[in-house]
FIMAR-609126 format. One line per 5 residues: number of its first residue (from 1); their letters; for each residue x, y, z of N, C-alpha, C. Coordinates in Angstrom, 3 decimals. Layout:
% residues N
NUM = A = X Y Z X Y Z X Y Z | ...
//
This chain:
% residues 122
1 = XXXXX = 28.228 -60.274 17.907 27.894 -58.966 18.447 29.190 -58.158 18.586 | 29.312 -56.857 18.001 30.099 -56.105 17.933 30.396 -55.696 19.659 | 31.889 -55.309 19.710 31.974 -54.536 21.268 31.334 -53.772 21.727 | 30.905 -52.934 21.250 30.231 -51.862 21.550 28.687 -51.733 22.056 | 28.301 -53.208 21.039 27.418 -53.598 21.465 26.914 -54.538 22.702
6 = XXXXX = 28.079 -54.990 22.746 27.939 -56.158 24.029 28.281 -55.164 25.044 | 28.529 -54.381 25.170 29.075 -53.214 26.070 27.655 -52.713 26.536 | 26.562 -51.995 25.457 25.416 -52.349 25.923 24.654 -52.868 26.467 | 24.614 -54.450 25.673 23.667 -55.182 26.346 24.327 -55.409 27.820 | 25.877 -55.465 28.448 26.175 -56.033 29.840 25.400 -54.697 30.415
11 = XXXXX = 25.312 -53.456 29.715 25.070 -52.543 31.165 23.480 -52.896 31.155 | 22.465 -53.010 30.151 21.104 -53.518 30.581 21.265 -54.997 31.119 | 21.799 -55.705 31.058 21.655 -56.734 32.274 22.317 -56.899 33.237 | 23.046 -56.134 34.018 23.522 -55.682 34.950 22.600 -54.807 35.575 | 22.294 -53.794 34.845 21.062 -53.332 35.468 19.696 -53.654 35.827
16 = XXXXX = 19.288 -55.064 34.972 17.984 -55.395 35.389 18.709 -56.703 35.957 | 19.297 -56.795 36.704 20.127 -58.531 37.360 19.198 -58.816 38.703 | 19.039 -57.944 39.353 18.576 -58.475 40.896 16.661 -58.746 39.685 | 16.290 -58.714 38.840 14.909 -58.930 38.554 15.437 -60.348 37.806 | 16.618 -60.286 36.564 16.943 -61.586 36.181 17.543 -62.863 36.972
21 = XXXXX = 17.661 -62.443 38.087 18.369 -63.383 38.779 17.436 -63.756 39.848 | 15.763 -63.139 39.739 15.001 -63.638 40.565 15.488 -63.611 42.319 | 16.324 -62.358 41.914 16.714 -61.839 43.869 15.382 -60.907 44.198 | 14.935 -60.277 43.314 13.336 -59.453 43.941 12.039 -60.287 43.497 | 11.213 -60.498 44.048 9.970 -61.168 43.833 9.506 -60.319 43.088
26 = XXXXX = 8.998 -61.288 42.032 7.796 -60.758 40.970 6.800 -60.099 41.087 | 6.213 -59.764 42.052 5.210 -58.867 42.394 5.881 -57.684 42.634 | 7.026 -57.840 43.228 7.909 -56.260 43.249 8.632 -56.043 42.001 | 8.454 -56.345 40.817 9.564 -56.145 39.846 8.660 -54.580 39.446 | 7.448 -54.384 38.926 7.126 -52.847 39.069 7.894 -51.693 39.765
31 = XXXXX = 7.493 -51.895 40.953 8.532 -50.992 42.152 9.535 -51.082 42.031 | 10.725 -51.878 41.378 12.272 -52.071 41.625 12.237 -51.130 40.283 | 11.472 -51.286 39.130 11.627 -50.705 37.790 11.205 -48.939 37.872 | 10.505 -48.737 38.764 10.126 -47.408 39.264 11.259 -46.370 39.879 | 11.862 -47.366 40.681 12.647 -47.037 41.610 14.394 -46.575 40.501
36 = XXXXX = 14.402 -47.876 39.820 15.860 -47.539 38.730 15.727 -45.981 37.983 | 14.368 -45.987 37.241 13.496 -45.167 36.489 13.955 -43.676 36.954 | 13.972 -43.765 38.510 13.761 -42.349 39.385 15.138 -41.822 39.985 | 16.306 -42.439 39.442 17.556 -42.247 40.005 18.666 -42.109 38.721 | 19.243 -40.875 38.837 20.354 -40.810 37.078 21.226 -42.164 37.351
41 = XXXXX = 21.952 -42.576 36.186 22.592 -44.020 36.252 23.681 -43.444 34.720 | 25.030 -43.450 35.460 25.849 -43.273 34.300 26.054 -44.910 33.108 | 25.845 -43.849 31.545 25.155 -44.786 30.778 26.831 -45.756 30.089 | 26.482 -46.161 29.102 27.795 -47.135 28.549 28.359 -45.697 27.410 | 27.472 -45.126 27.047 28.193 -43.708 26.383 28.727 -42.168 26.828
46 = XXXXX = 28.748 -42.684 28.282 29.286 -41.728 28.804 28.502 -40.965 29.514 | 27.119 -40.876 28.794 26.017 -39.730 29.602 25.514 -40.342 30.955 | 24.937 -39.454 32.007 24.415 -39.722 33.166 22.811 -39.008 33.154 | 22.400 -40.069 33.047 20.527 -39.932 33.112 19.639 -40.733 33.401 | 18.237 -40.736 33.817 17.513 -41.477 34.323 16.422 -42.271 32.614
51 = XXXXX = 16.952 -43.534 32.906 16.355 -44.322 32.436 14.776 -44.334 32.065 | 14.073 -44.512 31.245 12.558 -44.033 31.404 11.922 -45.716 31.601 | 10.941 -45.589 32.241 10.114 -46.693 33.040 9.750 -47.564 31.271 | 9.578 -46.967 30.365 9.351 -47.489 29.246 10.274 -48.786 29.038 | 11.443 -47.859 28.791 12.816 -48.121 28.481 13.121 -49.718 29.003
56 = XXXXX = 13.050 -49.026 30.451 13.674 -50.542 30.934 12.058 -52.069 31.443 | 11.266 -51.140 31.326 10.398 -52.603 30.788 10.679 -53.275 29.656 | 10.430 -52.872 28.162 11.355 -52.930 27.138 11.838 -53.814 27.173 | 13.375 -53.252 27.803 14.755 -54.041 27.970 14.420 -55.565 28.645 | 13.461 -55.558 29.536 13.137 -56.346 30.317 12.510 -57.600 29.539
61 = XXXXX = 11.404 -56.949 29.074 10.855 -58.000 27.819 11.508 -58.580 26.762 | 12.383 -57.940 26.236 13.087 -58.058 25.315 14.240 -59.152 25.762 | 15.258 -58.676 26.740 15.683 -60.201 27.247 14.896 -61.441 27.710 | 13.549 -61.379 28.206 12.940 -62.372 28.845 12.624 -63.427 27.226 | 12.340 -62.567 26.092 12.117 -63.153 24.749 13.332 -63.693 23.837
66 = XXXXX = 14.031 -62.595 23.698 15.386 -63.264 23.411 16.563 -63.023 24.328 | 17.140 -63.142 25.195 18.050 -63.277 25.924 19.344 -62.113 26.018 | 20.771 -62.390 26.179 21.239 -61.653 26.058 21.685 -60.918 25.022 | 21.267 -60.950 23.413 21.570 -61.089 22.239 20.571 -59.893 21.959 | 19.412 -59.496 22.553 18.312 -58.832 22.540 18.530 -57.613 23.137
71 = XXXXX = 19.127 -57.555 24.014 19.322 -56.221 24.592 20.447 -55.165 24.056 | 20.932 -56.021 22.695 22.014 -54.814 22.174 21.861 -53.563 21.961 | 22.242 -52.512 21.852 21.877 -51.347 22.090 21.393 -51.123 19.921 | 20.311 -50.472 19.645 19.589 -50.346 18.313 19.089 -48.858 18.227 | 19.789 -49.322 16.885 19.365 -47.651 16.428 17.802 -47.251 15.730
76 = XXXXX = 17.350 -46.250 16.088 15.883 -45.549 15.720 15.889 -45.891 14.462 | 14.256 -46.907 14.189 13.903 -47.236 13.133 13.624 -46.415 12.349 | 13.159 -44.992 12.830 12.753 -43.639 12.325 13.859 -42.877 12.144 | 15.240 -42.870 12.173 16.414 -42.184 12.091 16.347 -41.341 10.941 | 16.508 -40.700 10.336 16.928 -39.222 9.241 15.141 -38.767 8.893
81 = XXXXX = 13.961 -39.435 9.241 12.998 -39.224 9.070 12.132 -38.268 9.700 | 11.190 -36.989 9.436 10.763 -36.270 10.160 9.310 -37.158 11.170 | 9.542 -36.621 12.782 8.657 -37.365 13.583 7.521 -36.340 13.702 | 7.826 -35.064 13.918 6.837 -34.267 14.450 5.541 -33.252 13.112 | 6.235 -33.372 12.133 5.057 -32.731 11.461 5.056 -34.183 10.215
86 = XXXXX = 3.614 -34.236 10.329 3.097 -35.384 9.261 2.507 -34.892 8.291 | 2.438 -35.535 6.903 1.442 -35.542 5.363 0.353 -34.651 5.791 | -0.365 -35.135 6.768 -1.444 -34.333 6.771 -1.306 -33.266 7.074 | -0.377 -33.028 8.337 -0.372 -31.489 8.750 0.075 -30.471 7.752 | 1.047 -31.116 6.823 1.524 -30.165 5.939 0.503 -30.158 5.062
91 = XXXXX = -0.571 -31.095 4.569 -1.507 -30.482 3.596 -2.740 -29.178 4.382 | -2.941 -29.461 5.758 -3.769 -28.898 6.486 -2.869 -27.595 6.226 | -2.116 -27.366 6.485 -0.878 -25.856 6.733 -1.372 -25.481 5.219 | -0.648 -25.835 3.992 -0.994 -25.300 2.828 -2.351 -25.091 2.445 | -3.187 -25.762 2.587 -4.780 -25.068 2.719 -5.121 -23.818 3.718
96 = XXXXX = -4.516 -24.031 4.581 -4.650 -22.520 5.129 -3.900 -21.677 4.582 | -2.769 -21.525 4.424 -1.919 -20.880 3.504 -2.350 -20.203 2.205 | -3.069 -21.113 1.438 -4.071 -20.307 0.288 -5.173 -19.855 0.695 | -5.597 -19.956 1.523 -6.628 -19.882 2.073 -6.721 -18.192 2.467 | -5.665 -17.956 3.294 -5.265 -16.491 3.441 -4.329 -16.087 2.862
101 = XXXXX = -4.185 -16.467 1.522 -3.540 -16.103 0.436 -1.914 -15.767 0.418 | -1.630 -16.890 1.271 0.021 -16.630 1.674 0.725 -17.560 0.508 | 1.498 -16.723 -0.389 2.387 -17.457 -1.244 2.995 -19.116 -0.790 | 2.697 -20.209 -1.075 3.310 -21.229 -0.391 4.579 -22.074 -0.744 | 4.657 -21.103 -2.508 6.344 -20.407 -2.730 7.154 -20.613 -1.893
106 = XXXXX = 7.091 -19.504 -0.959 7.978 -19.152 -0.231 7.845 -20.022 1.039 | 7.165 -20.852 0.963 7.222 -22.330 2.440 8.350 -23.492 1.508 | 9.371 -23.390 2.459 10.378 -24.783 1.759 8.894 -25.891 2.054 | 9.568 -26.957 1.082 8.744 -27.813 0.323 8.928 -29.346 1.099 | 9.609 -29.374 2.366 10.045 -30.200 3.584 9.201 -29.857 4.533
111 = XXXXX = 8.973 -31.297 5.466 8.357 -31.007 6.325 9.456 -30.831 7.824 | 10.269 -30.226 8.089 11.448 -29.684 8.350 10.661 -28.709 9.454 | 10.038 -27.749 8.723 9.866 -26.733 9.456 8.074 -26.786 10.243 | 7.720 -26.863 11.346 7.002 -27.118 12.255 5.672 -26.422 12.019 | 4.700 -27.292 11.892 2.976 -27.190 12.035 2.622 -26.008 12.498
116 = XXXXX = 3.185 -26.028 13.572 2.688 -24.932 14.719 3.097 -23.600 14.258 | 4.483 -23.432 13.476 5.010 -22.067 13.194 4.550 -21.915 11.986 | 4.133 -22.829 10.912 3.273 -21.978 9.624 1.764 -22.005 9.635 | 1.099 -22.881 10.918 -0.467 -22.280 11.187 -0.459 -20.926 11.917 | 0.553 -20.501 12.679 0.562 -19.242 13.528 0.714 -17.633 12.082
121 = XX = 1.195 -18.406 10.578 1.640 -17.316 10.010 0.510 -17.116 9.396 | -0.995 -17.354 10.041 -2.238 -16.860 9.376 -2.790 -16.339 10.075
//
């Protein structure tokens, strides 16, 4: 594991320690994860923000399955890929588009530019 990475994983198990070290009872590990969730926490990259309840269940599972090796910090499986407009929406957009006879020419040919702003141009 690279530094940077182990630099990661110590700040998620440092941060979930009083749950790994079985200092809070298991019936309270919800509430302790609520509670981290609801308070900013300066991160290993410098930023200061609140953790999302997702996040550090996650993290949680993820060490309980593989250990400390698991919590390295990973990059978005979806990285350079568009998340918010999909295949369909862009075929739905260009059917309306001919539809009210809008050149679709002039629509770049990426789904780059947002659902919402070329259904509004009909």
């Amino acid at each position: 594991m690279e530094k940077k990475q182990e630099k990661w994983a110590i700040f998620w198990c440092d941060l979930l320690s009083p749950i790994l070290y079985e200092e809070i009872e298991p019936a309270a590990t919800n509430q302790f994860l609520k509670i981290l969730a609801d308070k900013p926490i300066p991160f290993p990259d410098g930023s200061v923000k609140k953790p999302s309840l997702s996040t550090l269940r996650g993290k949680l599972n993820r060490y309980k399955k593989g250990g400390f090796d698991a919590l390295e910090h990973q990059k978005r499986a979806d990285l350079g890929k568009p998340r918010n407009t999909g295949s369909e929406v862009i075929k739905k957009v260009q059917r309306k588009l001919n539809f009210c006879n809008v050149k679709t020419s002039l629509i770049p040919p990426t789904p780059c530019v947002s659902g919402r702003i070329l259904l509004a141009l009909c």
